[in-house]
C-alpha positions in Angstrom: -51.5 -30.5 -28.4 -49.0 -32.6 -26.2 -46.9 -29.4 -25.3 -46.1 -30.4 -22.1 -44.6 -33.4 -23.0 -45.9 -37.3 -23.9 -44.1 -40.3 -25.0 -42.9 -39.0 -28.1 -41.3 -35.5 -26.6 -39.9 -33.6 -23.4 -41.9 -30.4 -22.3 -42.1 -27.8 -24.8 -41.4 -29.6 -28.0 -38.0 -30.5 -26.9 -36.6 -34.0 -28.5 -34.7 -36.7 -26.5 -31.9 -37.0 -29.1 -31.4 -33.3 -28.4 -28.7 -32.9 -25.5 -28.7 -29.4 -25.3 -32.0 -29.3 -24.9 -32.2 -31.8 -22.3 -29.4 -30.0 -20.3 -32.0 -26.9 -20.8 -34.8 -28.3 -19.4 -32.9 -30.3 -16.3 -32.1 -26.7 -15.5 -34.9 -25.2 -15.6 -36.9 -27.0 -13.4 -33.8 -28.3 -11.3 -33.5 -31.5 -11.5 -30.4 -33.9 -12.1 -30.0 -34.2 -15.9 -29.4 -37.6 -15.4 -33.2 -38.6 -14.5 -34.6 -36.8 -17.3 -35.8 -39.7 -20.1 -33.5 -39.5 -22.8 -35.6 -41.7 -25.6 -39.3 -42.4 -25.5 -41.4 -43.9 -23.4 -44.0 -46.6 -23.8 -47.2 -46.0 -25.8 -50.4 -47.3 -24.4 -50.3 -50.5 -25.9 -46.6 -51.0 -24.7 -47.5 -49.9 -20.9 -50.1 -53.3 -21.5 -47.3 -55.5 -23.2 -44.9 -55.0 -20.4 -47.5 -55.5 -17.5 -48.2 -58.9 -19.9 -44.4 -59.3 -19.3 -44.0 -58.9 -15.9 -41.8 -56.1 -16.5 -44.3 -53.3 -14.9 -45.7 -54.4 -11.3 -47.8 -51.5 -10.6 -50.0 -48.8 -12.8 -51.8 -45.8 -12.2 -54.4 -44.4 -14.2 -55.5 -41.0 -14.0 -59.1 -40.3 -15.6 -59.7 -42.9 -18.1 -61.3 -46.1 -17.9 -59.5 -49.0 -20.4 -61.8 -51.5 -19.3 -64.7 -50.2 -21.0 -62.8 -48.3 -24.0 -59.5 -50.5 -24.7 -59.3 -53.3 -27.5 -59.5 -56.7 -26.9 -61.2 -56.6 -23.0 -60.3 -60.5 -22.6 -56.7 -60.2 -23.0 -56.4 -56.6 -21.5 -58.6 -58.1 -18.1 -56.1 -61.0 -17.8 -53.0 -58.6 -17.8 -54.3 -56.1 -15.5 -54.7 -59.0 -12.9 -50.8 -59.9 -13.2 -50.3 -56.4 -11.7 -49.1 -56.6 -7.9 -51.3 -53.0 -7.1 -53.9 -51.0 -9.2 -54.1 -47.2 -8.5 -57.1 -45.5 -10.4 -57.3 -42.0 -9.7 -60.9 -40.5 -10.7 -63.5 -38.7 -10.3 -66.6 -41.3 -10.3 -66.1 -44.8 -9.5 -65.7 -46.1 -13.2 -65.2 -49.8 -14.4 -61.6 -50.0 -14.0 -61.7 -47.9 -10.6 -64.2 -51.0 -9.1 -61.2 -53.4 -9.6 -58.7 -51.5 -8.4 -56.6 -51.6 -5.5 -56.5 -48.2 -4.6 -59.3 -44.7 -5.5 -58.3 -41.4 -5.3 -61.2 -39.9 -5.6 -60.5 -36.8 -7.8 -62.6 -33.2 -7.7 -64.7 -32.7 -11.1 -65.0 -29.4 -12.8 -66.3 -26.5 -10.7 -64.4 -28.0 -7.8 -60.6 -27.1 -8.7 -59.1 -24.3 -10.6 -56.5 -24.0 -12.8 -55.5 -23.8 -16.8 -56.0 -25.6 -20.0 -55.4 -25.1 -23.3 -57.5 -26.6 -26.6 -56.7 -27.8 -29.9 -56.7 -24.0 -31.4 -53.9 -22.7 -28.8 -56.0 -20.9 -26.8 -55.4 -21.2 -23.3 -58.1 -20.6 -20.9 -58.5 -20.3 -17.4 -61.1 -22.7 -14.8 -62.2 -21.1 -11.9 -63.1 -22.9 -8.8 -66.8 -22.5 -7.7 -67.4 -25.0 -5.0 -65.1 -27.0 -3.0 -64.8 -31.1 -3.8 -67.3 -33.6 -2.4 -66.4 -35.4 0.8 -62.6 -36.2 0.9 -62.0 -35.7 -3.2 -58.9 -33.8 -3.9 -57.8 -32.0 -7.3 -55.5 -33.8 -9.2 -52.8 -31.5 -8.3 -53.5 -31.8 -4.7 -53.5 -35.6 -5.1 -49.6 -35.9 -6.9 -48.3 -32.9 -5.2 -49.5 -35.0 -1.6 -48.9 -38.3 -2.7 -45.1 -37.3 -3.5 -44.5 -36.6 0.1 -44.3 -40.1 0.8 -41.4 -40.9 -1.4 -37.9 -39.0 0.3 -36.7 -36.4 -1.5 -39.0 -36.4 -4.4 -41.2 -33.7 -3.2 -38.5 -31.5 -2.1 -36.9 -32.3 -6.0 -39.9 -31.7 -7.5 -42.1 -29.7 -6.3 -40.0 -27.4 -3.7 -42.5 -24.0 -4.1 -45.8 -25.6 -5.6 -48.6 -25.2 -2.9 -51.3 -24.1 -5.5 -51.9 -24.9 -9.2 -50.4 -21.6 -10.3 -47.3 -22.4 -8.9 -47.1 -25.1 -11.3 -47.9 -23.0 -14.1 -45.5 -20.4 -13.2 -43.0 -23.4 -13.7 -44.5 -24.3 -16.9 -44.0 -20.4 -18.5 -40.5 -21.0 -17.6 -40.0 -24.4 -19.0 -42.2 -23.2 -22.6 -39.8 -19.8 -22.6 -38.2 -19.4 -25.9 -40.3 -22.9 -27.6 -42.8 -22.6 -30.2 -45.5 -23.2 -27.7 -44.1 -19.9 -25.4 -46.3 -19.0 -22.5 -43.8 -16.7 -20.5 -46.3 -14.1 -21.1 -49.7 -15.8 -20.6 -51.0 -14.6 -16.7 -54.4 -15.4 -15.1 -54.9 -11.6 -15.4 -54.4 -11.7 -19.3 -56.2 -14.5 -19.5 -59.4 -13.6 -17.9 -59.1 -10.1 -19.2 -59.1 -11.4 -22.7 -61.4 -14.5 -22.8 -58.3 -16.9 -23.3 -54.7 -16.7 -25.1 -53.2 -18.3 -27.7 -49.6 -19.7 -27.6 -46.9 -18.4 -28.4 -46.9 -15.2 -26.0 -43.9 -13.5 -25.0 -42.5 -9.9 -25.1 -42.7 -9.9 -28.9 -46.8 -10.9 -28.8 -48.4 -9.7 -25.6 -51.9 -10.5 -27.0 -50.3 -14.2 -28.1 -51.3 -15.2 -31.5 -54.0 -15.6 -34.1 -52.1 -17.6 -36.8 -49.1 -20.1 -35.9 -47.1 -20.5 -39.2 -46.8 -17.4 -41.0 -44.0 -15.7 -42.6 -42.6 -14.8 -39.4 -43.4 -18.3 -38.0 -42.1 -20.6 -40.2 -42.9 -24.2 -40.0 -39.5 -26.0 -37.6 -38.2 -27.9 -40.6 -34.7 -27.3 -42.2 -36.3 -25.7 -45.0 -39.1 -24.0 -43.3 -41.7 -25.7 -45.0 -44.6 -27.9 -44.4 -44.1 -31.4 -44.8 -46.8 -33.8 -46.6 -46.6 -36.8 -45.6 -48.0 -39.6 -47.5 -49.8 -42.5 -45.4 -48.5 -46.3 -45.7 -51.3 -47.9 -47.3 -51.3 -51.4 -45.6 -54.0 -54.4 -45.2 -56.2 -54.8 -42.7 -54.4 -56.7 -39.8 -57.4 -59.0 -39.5 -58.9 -60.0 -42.7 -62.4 -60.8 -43.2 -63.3 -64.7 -43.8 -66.0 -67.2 -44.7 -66.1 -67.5 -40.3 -66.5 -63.4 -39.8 -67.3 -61.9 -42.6 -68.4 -58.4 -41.6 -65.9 -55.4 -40.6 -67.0 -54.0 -37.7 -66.2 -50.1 -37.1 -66.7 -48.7 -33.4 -66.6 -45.0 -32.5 -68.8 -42.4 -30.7 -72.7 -41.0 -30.7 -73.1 -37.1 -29.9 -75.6 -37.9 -27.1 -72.7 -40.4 -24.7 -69.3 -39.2 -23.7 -66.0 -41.9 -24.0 -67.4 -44.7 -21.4 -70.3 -42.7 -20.4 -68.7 -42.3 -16.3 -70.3 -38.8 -16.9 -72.9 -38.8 -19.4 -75.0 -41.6 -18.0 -76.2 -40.2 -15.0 -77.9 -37.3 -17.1 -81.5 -37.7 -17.5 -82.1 -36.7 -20.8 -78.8 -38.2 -22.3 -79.9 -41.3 -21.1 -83.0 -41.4 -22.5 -82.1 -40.6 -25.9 -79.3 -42.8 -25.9 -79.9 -45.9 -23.6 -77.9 -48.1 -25.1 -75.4 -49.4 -27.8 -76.7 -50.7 -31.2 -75.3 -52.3 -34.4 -76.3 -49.9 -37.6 -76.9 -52.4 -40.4 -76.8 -52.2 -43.9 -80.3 -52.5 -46.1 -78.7 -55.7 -48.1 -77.5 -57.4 -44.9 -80.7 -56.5 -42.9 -82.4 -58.4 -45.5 -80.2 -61.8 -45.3 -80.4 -61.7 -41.5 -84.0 -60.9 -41.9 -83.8 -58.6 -39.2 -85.6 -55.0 -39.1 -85.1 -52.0 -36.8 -85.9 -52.0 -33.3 -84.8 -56.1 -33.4 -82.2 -57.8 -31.7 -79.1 -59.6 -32.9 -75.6 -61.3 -31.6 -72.3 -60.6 -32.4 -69.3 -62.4 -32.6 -65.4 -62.3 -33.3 -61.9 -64.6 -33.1 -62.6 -63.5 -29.1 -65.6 -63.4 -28.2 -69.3 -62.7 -27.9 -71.8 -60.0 -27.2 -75.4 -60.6 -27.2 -79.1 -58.7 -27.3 -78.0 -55.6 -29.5 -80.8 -53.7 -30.9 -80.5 -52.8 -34.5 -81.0 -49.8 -36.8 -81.5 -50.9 -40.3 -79.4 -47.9 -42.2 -77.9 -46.4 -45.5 -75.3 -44.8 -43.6 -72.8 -48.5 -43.8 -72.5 -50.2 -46.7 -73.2 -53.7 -47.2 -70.7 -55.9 -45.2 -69.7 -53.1 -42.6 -71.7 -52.4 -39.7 -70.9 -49.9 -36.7 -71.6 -49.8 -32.7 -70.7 -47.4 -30.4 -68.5 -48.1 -28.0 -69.7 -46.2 -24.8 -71.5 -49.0 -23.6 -70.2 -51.5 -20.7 -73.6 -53.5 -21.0 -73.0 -54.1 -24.5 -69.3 -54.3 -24.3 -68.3 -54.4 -27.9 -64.4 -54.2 -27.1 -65.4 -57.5 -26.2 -64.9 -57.8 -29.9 -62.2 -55.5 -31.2 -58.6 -56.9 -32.3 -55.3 -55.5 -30.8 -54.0 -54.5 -33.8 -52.0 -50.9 -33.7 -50.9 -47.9 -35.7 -47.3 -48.8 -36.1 -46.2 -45.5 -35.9 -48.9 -43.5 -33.3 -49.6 -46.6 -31.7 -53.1 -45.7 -32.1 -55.4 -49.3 -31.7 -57.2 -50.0 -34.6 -61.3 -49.8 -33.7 -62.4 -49.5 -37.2 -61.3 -53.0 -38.9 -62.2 -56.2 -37.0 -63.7 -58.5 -38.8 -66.8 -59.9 -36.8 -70.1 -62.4 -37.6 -73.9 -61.3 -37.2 -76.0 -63.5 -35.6 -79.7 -63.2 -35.9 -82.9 -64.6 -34.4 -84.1 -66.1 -37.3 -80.1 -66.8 -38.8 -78.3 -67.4 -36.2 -75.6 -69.6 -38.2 -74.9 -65.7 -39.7 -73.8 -64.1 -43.3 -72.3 -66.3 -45.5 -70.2 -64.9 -48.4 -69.3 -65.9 -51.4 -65.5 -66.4 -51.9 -65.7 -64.0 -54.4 -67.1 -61.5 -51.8 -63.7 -61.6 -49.4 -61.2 -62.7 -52.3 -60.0 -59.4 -52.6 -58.8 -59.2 -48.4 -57.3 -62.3 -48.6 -55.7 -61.6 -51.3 -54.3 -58.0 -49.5 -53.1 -60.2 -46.5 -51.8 -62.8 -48.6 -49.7 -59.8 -50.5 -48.9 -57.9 -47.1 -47.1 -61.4 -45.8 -45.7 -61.8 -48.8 -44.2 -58.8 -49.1 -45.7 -57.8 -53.2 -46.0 -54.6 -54.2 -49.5 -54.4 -55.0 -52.7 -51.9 -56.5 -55.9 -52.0 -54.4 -57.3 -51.9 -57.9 -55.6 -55.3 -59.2 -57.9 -57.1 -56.5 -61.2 -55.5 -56.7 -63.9 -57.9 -58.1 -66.3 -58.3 -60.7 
């Protein structure tokens, strides 16, 4: 729920153009008002454009692993190695953390204790139930060590902290008075009542069921909910007489993100070995391909190869979809770097691509006709018309 802070906001829902609230916050947790950000900060595509740049030397990445999951691997493999040092803090020794310049090897669940909160409110407690492997460290332990080494900054910082809860003793202070108020969430409570849900204070001990309510308005000037309509916009990368097909990427329930957990269980494994390309009945037929057979494929970047299909209903004709878990079928390989202009979100669900099979290998070939209505979305996008998805749909 980004509470605590993210590009787009300061701790506790606090914006930057709010001085007041900046002043607030500096106080709270002691700092000088004058290093506390003031406007956003990059998104994840903009950390990548300004390592392109030169602008960013170094990066650390805590618990993720961009060179399986992020678009565009080529590009994003060539900008990582313009960075002077790579710091991957994690807890298994994923893709990205094989390249890097420096592991911190991180303690997993079971080995570290602390809080966390879901996507309902409700914050809940992990308890610590054997200590980390070897010389792995909770993340806390890892940032609350590593700022010793900088003058100062621990002392700034971190002055009381020596175990998690000191941190979120600082964190009831800093939410104090916010929507998301925890000044009366305590390990006690939270164990005593199977988890909490923010806002608790003095006014709900218990914290709270329902959010926006009639004593909880919504934090608009009128205290109403605000829909939002979507921009409706073209596909960034059109499909072509080259690469016909849209290819659409996500997850499987059996594989987890990149799979740096998920693959070294057993029974995962087996019933999910490895990625495949779901193909429509029309298409499976004018590839002449059938489950359980192999095929190619390729976009404006590159090339994957030996992908076992699954001849389906579930995509319609000229769309397929792969999951993306898979570093041995690396389908990023693929994906444009096209983003969400406003959530800088990358786009994994529209890159047009080619299918390549055994006995086609030359691929789908449309008829104009088929893709006229794309190009003639981009052509309108760059062209600035205002335009009805239905003026372009064909016979």
């Amino acid at each position: 729920t980004r509470e605590t802070g993210f590009t787009s906001s300061l701790p506790g829902y606090r914006n930057f153009g709010d001085e007041a609230a900046l002043k607030e916050y500096a106080s709270i947790v002691n700092v000088p008002e004058e290093i506390v950000p003031t406007s956003r900060g990059y998104k994840y595509a903009d950390i990548i454009d300004a390592i392109d740049r030169g602008e960013i030397k170094a990066l650390w990445i805590t618990a993720t692993n961009p060179l399986v999951s992020f678009v565009n691997q080529e590009k994003l493999r060539k900008t990582f190695a313009k960075l002077d040092m790579l710091v991957v803090q994690d807890a298994f020794l994923s893709d990205t953390a094989e390249i890097a310049d420096v592991v911190f090897s991180a303690a997993t669940w079971g080995e570290k204790e602390g809080v966390y909160t879901n996507s309902e409110r409700r914050c809940n407690r992990a308890n610590k139930a054997v200590e980390p492997l070897a010389d792995s460290k909770s993340d806390f332990d890892i940032v609350l060590e590593f700022s010793k080494y900088f003058e100062g900054v621990n002392e700034m910082l971190f002055p009381s902290w020596s175990k998690p809860e000191d941190a979120f003793t600082e964190w009831k202070k800093v939410s104090k008075g916010q929507l998301c108020d925890y000044s009366g969430i305590t390990y006690e409570l939270i164990e005593k009542e199977g988890g909490i849900q923010w806002p608790c204070n003095e006014e709900r001990p218990l914290g709270t069921k329902r959010l926006y309510s009639s004593d909880i308005p919504f934090r608009t000037p009128d205290q109403k909910a605000k829909l939002i309509c979507a921009d409706w916009f073209p596909m960034a990368e059109a499909v072509s007489g080259e690469f016909p097909v849209i290819l659409n990427t996500g997850r499987t329930v059996e594989q987890w993100h990149t799979r740096t957990k998920t693959k070294t269980i057993a029974i995962l494994n087996d019933l999910v070995p490895e990625a495949w390309v779901d193909v429509s009945p029309k298409d499976a037929v004018k590839l002449k391909v059938k489950s359980g057979d192999r095929m190619s494929l390729s976009s404006a970047r590159g090339r994957i190869d030996d992908v076992i299909v699954r001849v389906t209903g579930s995509v319609r004709e000229g769309s397929v979809f792969v999951p993306f878990h898979f570093n041995e079928q690396l389908i990023n390989t693929l994906t444009n770097d096209s983003f969400c202009p406003k959530s800088g979100e990358p786009n994994f669900k529209q890159t047009a691509i080619q299918l390549h099979s055994q006995k086609v290998p030359e691929g789908l070939v449309m008829q104009e006709t088929e893709i006229s209505g794309e190009i003639a979305h981009k052509k309108s996008a760059y062209e600035g018309v205002a335009f009805k998805e239905k003026e372009f749909k064909t016979s």
